[in-house]
C-alpha positions in Angstrom: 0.0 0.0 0.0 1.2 3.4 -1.3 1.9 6.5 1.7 0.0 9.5 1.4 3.3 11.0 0.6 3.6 8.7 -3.0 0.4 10.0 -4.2 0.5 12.1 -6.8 -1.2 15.7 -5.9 -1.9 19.3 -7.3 2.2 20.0 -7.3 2.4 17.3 -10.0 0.3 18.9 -12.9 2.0 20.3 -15.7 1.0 24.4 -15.1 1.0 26.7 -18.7 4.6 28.2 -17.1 6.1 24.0 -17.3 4.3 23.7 -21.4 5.5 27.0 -22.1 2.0 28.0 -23.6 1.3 31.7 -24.0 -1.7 34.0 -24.3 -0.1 36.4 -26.4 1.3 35.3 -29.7 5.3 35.2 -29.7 5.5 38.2 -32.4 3.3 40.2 -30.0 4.9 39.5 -26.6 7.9 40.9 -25.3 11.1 38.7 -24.8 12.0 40.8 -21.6 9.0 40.0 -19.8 9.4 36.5 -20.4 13.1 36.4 -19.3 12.0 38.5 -16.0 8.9 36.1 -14.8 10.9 32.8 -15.9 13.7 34.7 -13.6 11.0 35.1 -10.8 9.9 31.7 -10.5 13.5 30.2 -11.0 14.4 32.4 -8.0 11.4 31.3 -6.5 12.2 27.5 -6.8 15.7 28.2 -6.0 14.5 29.4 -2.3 11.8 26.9 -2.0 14.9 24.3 -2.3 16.9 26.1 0.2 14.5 25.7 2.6 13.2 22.1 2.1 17.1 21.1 2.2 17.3 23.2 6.0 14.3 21.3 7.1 15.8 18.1 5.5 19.1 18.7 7.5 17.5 19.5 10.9 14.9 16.3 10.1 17.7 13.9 9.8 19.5 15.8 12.8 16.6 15.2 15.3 16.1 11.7 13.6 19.8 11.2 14.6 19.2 12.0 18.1 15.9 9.8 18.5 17.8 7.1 17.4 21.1 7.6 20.0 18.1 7.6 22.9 17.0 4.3 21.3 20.1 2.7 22.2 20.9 4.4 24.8 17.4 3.4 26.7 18.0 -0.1 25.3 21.0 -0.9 26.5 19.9 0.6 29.7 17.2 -1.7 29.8 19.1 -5.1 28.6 21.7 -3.6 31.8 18.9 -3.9 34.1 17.1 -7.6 32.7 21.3 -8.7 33.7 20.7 -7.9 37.3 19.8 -10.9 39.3 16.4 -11.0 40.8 15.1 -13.1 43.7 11.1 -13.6 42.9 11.1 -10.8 40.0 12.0 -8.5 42.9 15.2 -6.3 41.3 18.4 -6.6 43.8 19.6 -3.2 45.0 23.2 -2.3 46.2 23.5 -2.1 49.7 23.7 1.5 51.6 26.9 1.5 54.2 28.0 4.0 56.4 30.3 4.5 59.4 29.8 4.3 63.1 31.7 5.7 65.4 32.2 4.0 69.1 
């Protein structure tokens, strides 16, 4: 079964800017206007990719960290299953301390 995040959605359609299919015809138009919106929406995409790839980076960097508690609560864990129990009750150290006569 397919995520919600495979399925194809709105982003995916091909828009008249991705065809390249104009209103006005090309003798009509005006080459500098084209170059200035295509330069708008390159810039656009340009900063929509610098900020997926900063919340890719900090993803993978809290991913990291969730995993490094994993381990470090399993371990902890297996540490305590070692310690020998008498009737499932856990063993503790025991608490010393000086007298003085």
């Amino acid at each position: 079964m397919r995520g919600m995040l495979q399925i194809p959605d709105i982003r995916n359609i091909k828009s008249i800017h991705t065809i390249g299919a104009r209103c006005i015809p090309k003798v009509q138009r005006s080459s500098y206007l084209e170059l200035y919106m295509l330069r708008r929406e390159k810039d656009r995409l340009e900063k929509e990719i610098f900020v997926l790839d900063k919340r890719v980076g900090a993803a993978k960097r809290q991913l990291n960290s969730i995993n490094q508690r994993i381990e470090k609560l399993q371990e902890e864990t297996h540490e305590e299953q070692k310690i020998k129990t008498y009737r499932n009750i856990p063993t503790k150290s025991l608490k010393t301390m000086s007298v003085n006569y």
